[in-house]
TORKOLLUM-433718 format. One record per residue (C-alpha): z, y, x. Coordinates in Angstrom, 3 decimals. Example, Ala and Ser with C-alpha at 12.3 -4.5 7.8 and 13.67 -1.06 7.14 Angstrom:
2
<Z->7.800&Y->-4.500&X->12.300>;
<Z->7.140&Y->-1.060&X->13.670>;
This chain:
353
<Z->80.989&Y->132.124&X->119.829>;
<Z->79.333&Y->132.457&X->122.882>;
<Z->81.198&Y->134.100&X->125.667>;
<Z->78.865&Y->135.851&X->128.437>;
<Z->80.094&Y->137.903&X->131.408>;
<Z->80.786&Y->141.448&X->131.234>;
<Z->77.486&Y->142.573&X->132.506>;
<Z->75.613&Y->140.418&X->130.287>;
<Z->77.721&Y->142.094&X->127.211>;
<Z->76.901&Y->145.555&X->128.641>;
<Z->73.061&Y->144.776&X->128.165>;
<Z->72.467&Y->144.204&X->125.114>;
<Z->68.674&Y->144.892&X->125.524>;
<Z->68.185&Y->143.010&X->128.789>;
<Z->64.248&Y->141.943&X->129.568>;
<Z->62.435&Y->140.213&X->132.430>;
<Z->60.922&Y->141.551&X->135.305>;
<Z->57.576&Y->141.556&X->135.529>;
<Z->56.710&Y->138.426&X->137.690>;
<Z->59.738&Y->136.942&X->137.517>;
<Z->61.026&Y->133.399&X->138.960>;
<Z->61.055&Y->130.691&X->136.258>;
<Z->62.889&Y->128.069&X->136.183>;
<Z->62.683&Y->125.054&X->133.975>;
<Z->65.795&Y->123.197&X->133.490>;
<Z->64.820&Y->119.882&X->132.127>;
<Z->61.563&Y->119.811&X->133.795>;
<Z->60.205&Y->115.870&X->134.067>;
<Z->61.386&Y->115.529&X->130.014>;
<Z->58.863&Y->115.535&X->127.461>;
<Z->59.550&Y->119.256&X->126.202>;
<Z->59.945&Y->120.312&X->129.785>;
<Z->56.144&Y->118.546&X->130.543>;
<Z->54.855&Y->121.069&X->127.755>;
<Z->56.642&Y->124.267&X->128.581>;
<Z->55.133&Y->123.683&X->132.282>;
<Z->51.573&Y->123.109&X->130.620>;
<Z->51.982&Y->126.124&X->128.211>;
<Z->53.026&Y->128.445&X->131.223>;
<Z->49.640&Y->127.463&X->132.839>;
<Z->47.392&Y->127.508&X->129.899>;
<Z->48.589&Y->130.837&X->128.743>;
<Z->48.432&Y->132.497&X->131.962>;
<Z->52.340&Y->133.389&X->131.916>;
<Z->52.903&Y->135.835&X->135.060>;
<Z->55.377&Y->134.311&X->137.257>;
<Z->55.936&Y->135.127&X->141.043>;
<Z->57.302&Y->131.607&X->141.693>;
<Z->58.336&Y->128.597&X->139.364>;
<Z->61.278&Y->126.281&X->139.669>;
<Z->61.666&Y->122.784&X->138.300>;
<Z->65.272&Y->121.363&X->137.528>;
<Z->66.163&Y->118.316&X->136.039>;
<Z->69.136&Y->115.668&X->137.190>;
<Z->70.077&Y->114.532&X->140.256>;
<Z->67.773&Y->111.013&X->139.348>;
<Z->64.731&Y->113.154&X->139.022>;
<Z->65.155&Y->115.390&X->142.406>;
<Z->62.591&Y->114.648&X->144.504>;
<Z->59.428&Y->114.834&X->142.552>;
<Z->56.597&Y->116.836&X->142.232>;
<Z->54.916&Y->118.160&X->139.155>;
<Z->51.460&Y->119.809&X->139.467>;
<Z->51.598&Y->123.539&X->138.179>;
<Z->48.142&Y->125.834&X->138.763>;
<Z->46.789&Y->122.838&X->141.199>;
<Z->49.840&Y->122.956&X->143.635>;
<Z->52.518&Y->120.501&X->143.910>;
<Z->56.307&Y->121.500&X->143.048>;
<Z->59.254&Y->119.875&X->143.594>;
<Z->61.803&Y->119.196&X->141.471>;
<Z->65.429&Y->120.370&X->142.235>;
<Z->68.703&Y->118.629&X->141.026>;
<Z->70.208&Y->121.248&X->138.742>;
<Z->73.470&Y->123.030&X->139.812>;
<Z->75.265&Y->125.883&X->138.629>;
<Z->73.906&Y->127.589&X->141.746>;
<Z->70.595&Y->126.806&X->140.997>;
<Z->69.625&Y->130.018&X->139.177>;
<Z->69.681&Y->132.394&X->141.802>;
<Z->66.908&Y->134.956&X->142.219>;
<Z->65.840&Y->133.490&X->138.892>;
<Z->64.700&Y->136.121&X->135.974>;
<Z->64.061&Y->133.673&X->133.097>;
<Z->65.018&Y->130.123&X->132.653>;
<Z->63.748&Y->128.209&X->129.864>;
<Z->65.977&Y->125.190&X->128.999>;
<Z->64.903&Y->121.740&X->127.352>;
<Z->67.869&Y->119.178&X->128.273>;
<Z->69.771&Y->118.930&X->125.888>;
<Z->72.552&Y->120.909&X->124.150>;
<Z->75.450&Y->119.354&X->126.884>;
<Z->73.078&Y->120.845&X->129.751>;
<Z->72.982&Y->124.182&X->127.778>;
<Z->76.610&Y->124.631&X->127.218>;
<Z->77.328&Y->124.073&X->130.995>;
<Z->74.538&Y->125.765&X->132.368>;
<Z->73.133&Y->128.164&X->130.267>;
<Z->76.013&Y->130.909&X->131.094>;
<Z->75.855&Y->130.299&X->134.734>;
<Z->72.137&Y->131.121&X->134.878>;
<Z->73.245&Y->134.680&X->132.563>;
<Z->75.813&Y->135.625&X->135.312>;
<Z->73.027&Y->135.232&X->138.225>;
<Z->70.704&Y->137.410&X->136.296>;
<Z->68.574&Y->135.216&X->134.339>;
<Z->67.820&Y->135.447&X->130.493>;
<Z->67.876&Y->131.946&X->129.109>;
<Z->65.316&Y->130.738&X->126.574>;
<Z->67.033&Y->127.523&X->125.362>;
<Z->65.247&Y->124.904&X->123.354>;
<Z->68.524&Y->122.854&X->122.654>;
<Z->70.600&Y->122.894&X->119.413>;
<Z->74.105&Y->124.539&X->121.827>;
<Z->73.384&Y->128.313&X->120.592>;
<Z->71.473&Y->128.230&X->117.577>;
<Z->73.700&Y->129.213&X->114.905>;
<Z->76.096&Y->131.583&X->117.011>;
<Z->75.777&Y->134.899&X->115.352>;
<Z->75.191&Y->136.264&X->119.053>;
<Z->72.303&Y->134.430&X->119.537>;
<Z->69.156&Y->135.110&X->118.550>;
<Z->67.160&Y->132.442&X->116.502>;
<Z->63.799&Y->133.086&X->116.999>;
<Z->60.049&Y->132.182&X->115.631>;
<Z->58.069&Y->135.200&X->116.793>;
<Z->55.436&Y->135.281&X->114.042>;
<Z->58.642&Y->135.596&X->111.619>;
<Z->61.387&Y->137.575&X->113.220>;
<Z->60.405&Y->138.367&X->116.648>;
<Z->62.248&Y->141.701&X->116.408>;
<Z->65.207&Y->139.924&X->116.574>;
<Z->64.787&Y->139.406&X->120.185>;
<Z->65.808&Y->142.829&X->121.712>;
<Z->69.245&Y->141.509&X->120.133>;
<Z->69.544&Y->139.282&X->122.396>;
<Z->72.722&Y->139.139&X->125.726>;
<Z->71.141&Y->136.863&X->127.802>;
<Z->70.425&Y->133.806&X->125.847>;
<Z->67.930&Y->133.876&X->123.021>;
<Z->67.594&Y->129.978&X->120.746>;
<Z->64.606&Y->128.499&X->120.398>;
<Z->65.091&Y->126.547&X->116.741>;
<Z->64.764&Y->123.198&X->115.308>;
<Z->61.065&Y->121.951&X->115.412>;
<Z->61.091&Y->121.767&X->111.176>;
<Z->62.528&Y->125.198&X->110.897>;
<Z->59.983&Y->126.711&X->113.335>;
<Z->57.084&Y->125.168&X->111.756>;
<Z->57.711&Y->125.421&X->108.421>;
<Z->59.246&Y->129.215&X->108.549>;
<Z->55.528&Y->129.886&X->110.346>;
<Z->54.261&Y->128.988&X->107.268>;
<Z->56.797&Y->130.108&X->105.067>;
<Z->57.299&Y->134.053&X->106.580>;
<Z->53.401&Y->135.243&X->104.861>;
<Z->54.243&Y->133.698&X->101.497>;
<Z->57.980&Y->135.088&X->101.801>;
<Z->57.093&Y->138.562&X->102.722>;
<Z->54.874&Y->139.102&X->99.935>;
<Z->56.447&Y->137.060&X->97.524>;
<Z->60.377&Y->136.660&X->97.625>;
<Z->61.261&Y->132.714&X->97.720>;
<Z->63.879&Y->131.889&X->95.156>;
<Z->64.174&Y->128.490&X->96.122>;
<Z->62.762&Y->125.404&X->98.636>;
<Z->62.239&Y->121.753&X->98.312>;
<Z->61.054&Y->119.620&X->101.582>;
<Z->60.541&Y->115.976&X->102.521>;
<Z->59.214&Y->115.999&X->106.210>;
<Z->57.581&Y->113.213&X->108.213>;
<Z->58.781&Y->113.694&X->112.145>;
<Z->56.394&Y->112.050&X->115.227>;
<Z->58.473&Y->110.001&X->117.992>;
<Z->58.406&Y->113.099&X->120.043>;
<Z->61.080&Y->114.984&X->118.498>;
<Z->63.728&Y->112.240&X->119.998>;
<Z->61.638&Y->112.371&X->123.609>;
<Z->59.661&Y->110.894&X->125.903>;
<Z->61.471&Y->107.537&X->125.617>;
<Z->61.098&Y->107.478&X->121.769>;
<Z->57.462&Y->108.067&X->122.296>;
<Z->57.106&Y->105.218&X->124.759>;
<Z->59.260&Y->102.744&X->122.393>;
<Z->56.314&Y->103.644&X->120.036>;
<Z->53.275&Y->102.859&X->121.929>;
<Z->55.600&Y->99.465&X->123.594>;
<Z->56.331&Y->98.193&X->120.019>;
<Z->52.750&Y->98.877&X->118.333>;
<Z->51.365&Y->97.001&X->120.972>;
<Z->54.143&Y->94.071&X->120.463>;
<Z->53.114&Y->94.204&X->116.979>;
<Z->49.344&Y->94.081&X->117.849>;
<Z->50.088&Y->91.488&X->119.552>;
<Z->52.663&Y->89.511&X->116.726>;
<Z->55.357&Y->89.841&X->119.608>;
<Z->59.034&Y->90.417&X->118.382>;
<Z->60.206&Y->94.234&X->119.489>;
<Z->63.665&Y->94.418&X->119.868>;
<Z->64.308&Y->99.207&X->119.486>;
<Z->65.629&Y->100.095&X->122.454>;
<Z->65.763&Y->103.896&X->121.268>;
<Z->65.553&Y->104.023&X->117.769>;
<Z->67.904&Y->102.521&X->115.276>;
<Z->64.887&Y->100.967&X->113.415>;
<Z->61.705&Y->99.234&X->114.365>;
<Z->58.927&Y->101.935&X->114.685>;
<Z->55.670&Y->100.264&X->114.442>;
<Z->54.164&Y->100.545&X->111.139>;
<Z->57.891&Y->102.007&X->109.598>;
<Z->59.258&Y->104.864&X->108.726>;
<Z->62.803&Y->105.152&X->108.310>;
<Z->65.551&Y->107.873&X->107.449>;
<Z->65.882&Y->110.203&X->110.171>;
<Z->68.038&Y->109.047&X->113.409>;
<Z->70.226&Y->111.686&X->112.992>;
<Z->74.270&Y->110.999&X->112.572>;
<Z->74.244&Y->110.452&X->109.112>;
<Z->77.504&Y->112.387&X->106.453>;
<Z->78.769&Y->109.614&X->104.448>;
<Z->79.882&Y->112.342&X->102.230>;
<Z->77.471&Y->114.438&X->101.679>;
<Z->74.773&Y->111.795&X->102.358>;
<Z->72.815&Y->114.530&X->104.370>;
<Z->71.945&Y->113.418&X->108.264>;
<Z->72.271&Y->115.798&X->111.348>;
<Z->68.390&Y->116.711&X->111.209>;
<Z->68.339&Y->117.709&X->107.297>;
<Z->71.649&Y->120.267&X->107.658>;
<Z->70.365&Y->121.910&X->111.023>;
<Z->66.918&Y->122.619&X->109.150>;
<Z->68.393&Y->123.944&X->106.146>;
<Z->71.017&Y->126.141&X->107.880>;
<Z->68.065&Y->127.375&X->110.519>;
<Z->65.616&Y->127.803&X->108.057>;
<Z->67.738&Y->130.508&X->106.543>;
<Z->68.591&Y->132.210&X->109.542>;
<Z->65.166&Y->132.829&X->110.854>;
<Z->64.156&Y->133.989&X->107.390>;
<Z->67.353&Y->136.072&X->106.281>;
<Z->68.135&Y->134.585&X->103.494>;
<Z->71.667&Y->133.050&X->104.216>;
<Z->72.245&Y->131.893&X->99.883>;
<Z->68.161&Y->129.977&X->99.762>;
<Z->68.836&Y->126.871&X->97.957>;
<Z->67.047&Y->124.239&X->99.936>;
<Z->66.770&Y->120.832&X->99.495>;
<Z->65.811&Y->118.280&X->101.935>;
<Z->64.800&Y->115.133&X->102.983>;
<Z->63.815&Y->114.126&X->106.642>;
<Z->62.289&Y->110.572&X->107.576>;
<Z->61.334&Y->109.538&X->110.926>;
<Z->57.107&Y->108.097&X->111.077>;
<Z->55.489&Y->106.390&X->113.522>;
<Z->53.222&Y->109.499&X->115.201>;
<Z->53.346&Y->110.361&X->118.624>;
<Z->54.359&Y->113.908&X->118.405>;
<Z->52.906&Y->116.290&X->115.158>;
<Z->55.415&Y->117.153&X->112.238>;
<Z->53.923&Y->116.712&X->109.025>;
<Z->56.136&Y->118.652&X->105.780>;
<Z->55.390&Y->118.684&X->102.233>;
<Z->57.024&Y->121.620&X->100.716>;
<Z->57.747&Y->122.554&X->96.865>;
<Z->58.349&Y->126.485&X->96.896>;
<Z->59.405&Y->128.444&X->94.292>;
<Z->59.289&Y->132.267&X->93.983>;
<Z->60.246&Y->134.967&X->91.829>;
<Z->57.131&Y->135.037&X->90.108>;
<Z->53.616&Y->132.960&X->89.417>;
<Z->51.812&Y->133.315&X->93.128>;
<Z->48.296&Y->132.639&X->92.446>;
<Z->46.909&Y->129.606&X->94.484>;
<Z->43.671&Y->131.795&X->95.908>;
<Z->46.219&Y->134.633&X->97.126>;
<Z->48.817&Y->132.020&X->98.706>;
<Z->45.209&Y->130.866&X->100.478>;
<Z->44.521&Y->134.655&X->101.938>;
<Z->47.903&Y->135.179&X->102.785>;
<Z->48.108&Y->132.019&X->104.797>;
<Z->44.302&Y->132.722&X->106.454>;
<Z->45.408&Y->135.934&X->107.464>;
<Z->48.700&Y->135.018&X->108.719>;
<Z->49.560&Y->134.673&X->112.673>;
<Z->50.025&Y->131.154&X->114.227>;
<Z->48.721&Y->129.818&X->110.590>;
<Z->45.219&Y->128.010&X->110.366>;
<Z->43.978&Y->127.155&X->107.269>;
<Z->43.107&Y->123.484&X->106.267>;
<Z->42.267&Y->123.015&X->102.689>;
<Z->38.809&Y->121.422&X->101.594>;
<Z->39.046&Y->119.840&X->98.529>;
<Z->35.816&Y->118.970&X->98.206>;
<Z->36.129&Y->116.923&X->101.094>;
<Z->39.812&Y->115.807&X->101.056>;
<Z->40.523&Y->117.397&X->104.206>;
<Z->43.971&Y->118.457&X->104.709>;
<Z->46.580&Y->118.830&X->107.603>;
<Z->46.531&Y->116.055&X->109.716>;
<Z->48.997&Y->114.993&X->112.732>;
<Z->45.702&Y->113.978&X->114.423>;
<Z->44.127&Y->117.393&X->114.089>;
<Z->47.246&Y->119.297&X->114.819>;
<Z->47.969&Y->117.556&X->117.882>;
<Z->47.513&Y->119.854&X->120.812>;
<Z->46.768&Y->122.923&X->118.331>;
<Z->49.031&Y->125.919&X->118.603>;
<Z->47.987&Y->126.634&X->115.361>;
<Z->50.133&Y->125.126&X->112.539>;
<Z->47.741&Y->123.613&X->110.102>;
<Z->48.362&Y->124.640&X->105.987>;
<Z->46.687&Y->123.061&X->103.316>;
<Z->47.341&Y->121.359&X->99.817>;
<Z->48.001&Y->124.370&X->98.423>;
<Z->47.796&Y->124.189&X->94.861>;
<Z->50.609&Y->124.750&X->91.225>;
<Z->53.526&Y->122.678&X->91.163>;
<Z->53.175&Y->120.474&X->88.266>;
<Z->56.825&Y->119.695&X->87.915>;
<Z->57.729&Y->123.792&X->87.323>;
<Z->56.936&Y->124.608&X->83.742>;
<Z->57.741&Y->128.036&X->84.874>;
<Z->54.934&Y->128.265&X->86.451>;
<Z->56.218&Y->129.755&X->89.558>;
<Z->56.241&Y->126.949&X->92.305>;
<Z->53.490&Y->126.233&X->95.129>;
<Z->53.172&Y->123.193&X->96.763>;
<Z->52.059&Y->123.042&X->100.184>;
<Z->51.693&Y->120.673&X->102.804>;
<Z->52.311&Y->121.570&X->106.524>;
<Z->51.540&Y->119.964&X->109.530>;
<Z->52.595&Y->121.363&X->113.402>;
<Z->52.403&Y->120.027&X->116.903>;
<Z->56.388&Y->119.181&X->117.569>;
<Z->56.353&Y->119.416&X->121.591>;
<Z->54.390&Y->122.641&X->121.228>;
<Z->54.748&Y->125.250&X->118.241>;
<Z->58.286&Y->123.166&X->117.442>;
<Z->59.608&Y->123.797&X->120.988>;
<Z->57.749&Y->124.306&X->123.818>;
<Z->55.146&Y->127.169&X->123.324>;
<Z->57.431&Y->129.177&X->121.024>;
<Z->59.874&Y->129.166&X->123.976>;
<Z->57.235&Y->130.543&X->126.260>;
<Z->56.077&Y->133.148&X->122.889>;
<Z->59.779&Y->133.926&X->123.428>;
<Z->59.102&Y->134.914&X->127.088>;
<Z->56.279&Y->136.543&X->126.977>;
<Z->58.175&Y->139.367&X->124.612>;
<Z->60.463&Y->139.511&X->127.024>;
<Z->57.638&Y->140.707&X->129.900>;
<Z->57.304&Y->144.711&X->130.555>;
<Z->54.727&Y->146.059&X->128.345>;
């Protein structure tokens, strides 16, 4: 459990400033690129902005609103004067940091996996359960990229239809294991191209033209990697529903950085195909993409650089006899609606109405 100091705890309902000094912690990593872009694109009202990142990266400049900034090596005095600091370094970075940045005033938006399940946390997908943010003591989680985009797509259906039970395999772009990952992709295609041998440098596997199990520590038990039991237990917590039976598989495909997810849900009760379509249309963060006349579907290629997540397939599971399953299939940006711009979403509820 997370332990915050004693003015933190007396705040329950803590918000930003308007204007307030942002710092990202994390700046010069792939997430860290995006959260910087989504701040500009969106317009986010900030009186000054702060990069961090480690001591290697100090020194730098990143362009944000057609000015240079510099990038600062991150201390645990680096947060002062700061209002909200979005995190994207990783859950070590979070656990040292993120309560520092609390006791100097800040509210932390953290994108790592450090706070996600701790019951004073906030877990948060604003198009599903932003109320739970005016819960929050300082630190509000920004979930795994799977459990944010499916529960996007998931939360319309859900509402209107209880979900009784949840079947997913998912195929995850390079960019969910970082910049690095994402260059070890575009390095060994080429090699391949090129019918050089690619000896992974990041990856456990060779990426070009593969897919493999998720890179994830793997339970020789339960034969369940890291990946597949964070989305499961996340998935439940931004929905409510702590008992959903979900089962999951999650493989690793060589695109740069959109989540795709086919998804088997089952509800209470037959949901009619053309209703599931309307409630999907009408729901926020959720664009439609389901032509079946000309087989066009969600597409990595289409959702890359969309806010939107993309939902399509949508059509009777063949397998229920019941009658009472939907199959869907779900693609999402992974650097933006599975970590970046729902962090900044996150911020911008935290802003002075």
């Amino acid at each position: 459990m997370l332990t915050l100091p004693e003015t933190v705890e007396a705040q329950p309902h803590l918000n930003v400033a308007a204007n307030p000094v942002v710092a990202i912690v994390g700046a010069t990593g792939a997430v860290g690129v995006e959260l910087l872009r989504c701040l500009e694109a969106r317009n986010f009202p900030l009186s000054r902005l702060r990069l961090l990142a480690s001591p290697r990266s100090a020194g730098r400049t990143m362009t944000f609103r057609g000015e240079a900034v510099e990038v600062e090596a991150l201390t645990e005095d680096s947060f002062e004067g700061v209002g909200l600091a979005l995190f994207s370094a990783g859950s070590g970075v979070s656990k040292r940091y993120a309560a520092a940045a609390v006791k100097a005033g800040a509210v932390v938006v953290d994108n790592s996996s450090a706070f996600r399940m701790d019951p004073d946390v906030p877990l948060v997908v604003p198009e599903v359960n932003g109320a739970a943010i005016a819960r929050h003591r300082g630190i509000i989680a920004n979930p795994n990229c799977v459990a944010a985009i499916a529960t996007v797509a998931l939360a319309p259906l859900h509402r209107a239809h209880p979900i009784r039970r949840l079947h997913a395999a998912t195929y995850q772009a390079a960019s969910g294991a970082g910049a690095a990952a994402m260059e070890e992709l575009r390095e060994s295609t080429a090699a391949y191209l090129r019918g050089e041998r690619f000896e992974p440098r990041v990856l456990p596997h060779p990426y070009a033209f593969n897919l493999f199990s998720h890179n994830a520590e793997m339970d020789p038990e339960t034969g369940y990697n890291g990946e597949e039991t964070k989305v499961v237990a996340e998935t439940r917590r931004i929905m409510g529903t702590p008992e959903l039976p979900v089962g999951i598989t999650c493989i690793r495909v060589p695109v740069l950085r959109a989540h795709a997810l086919a998804l088997t849900v089952e509800f209470g009760e037959a949901v009619p195909v053309e209703e599931a379509r309307a409630l999907l249309a009408a729901a926020p963060g959720v664009k439609l993409v389901d032509d079946r006349a000309r087989n066009h579907f969600p597409m990595p290629s289409d959702a890359t650089g969309q806010d939107d997540v993309l939902v399509g397939r949508i059509r009777p599971d063949s397998g229920d006899p019941s009658g009472r399953s939907l199959c869907l299939f779900v693609v999402g940006d992974q650097l933006l609606k599975g970590a970046a711009l729902n962090a900044v979403q996150i911020a911008e509820a935290l802003l002075p109405r």
